[in-house]
C-alpha positions in Angstrom: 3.6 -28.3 -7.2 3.5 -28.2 -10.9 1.1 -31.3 -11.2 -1.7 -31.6 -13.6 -5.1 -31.8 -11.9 -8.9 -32.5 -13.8 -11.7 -30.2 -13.2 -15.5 -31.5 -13.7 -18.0 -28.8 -12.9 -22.3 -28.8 -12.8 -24.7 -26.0 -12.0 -24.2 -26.3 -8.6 -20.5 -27.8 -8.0 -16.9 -27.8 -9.2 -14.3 -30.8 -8.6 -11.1 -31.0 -8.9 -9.0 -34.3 -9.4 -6.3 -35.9 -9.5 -5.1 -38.8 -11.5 -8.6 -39.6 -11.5 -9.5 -39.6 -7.6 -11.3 -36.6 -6.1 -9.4 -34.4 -3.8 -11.6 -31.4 -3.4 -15.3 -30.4 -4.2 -17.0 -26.6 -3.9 -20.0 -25.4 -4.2 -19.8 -23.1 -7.7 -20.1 -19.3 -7.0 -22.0 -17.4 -9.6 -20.4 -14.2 -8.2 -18.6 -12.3 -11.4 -14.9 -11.5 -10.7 -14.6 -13.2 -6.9 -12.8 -16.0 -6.0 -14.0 -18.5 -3.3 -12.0 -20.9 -1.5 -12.3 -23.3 0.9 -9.9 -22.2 4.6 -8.6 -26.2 4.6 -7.5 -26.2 0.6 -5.4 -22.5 1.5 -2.0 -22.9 1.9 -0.9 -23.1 6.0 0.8 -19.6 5.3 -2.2 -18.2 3.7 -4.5 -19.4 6.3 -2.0 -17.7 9.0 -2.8 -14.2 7.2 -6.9 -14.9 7.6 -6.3 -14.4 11.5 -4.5 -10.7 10.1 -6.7 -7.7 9.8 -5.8 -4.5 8.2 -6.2 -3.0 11.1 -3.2 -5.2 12.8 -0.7 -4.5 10.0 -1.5 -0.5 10.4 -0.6 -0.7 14.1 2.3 -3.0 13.7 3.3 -0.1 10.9 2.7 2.7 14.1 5.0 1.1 16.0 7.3 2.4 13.4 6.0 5.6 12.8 3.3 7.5 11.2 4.6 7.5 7.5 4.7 3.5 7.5 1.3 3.2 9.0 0.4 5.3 6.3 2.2 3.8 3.5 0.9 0.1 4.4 -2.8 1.9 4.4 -2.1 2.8 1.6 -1.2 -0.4 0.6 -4.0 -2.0 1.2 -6.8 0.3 -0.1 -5.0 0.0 -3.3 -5.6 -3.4 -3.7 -9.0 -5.3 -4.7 -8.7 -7.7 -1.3 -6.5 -6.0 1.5 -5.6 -9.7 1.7 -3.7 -9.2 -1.4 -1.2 -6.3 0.1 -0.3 -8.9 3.1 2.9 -10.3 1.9 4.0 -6.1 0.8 3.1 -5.0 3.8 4.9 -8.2 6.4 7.9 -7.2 4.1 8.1 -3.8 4.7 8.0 -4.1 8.1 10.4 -7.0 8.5 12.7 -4.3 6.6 13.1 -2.9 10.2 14.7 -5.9 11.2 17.9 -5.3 8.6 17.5 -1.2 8.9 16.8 0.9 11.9 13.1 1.8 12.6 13.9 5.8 12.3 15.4 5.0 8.5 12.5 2.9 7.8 10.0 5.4 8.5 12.2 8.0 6.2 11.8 5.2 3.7 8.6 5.0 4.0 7.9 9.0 4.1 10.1 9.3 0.7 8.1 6.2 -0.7 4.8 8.2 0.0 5.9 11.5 -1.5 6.7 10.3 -4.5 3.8 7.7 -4.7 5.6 4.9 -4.9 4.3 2.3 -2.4 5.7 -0.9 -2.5 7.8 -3.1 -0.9 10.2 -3.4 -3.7 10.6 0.6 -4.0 11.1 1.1 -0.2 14.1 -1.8 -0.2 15.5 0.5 -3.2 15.0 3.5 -0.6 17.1 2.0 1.9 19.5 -0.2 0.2 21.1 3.3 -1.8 20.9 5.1 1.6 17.9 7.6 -0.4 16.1 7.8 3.4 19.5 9.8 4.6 18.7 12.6 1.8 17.2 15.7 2.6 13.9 15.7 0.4 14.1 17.2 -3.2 10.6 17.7 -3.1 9.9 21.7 -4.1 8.3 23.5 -1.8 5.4 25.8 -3.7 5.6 28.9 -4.6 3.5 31.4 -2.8 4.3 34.7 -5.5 1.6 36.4 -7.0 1.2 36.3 -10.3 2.2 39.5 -11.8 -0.3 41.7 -13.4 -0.5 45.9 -13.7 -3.3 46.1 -11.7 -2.5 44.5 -8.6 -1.4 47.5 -6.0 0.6 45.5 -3.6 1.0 46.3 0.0 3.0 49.8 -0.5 -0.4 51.3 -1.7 -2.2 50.2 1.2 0.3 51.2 3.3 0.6 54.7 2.0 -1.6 57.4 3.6 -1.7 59.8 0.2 -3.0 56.5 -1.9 -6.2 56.0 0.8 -9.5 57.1 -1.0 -11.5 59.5 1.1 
């Protein structure tokens, strides 16, 4: 960690060394704003996430409850690479470990409605007991707006109002 490596790229190839001995070589990818790397040169807990899908995560979030399946989703979509939402998403759900799955998925149902989904704002959730609180999300209003020529339902209603 930390060390100073050399980079010596062609056309075709980029190598890396260090202290002046080779200790990887790729083929150079043209493609703009993608990364390419080689499974062996991944960390081993990186290459443990390749055998993950999205897929996984959302059902491991199920077995929670709907709100955190929907909240890692959600997750994931937002990033470039779902890859990148891994390590969010693994901590949310070990959060069930420290808290009980039914305050975890009010977490995670509180963390949704006010669009803040991330692993950091779901610890925050559940560490000031905000899961326990009744939602202060307003409900809409369904009023009418007022004008002076809407009739209402009492001039419908009334027989002596009815146009013959």
């Amino acid at each position: 960690m930390g060390e100073e490596l050399e980079t010596s790229s062609t056309a075709t190839t980029v190598e890396i060394f260090y202290r002046g001995k080779r200790v990887a070589s790729h083929a150079r990818s043209f493609v703009a704003y993608h990364h390419s790397t080689v499974h062996e040169h991944m960390p081993k807990s990186h290459q443990a996430h390749l055998e993950w899908t999205p897929s996984r995560l959302i059902h491991w979030g199920e077995t929670v409850g709907q709100a955190t399946a929907q909240l890692i989703h959600t997750i994931l979509e937002s990033k470039p690479h779902p890859e990148m939402g891994y390590r969010a998403c693994l901590g949310i759900l070990r959060l069930g470990k420290s808290y009980s799955h039914p305050r975890l998925e009010a977490a995670c149902r509180r963390a949704l409605e006010r669009q803040a989904c991330s692993y950091p704002s779901v610890r925050s959730i559940l560490q000031r007991g905000l899961d326990r609180q009744p939602s202060s999300t307003p409900e809409p209003e369904r009023s009418s707006p007022q004008h002076e020529n809407l009739r209402g339902r009492d001039y419908y209603d009334s027989p002596s109002k009815l146009v013959q």
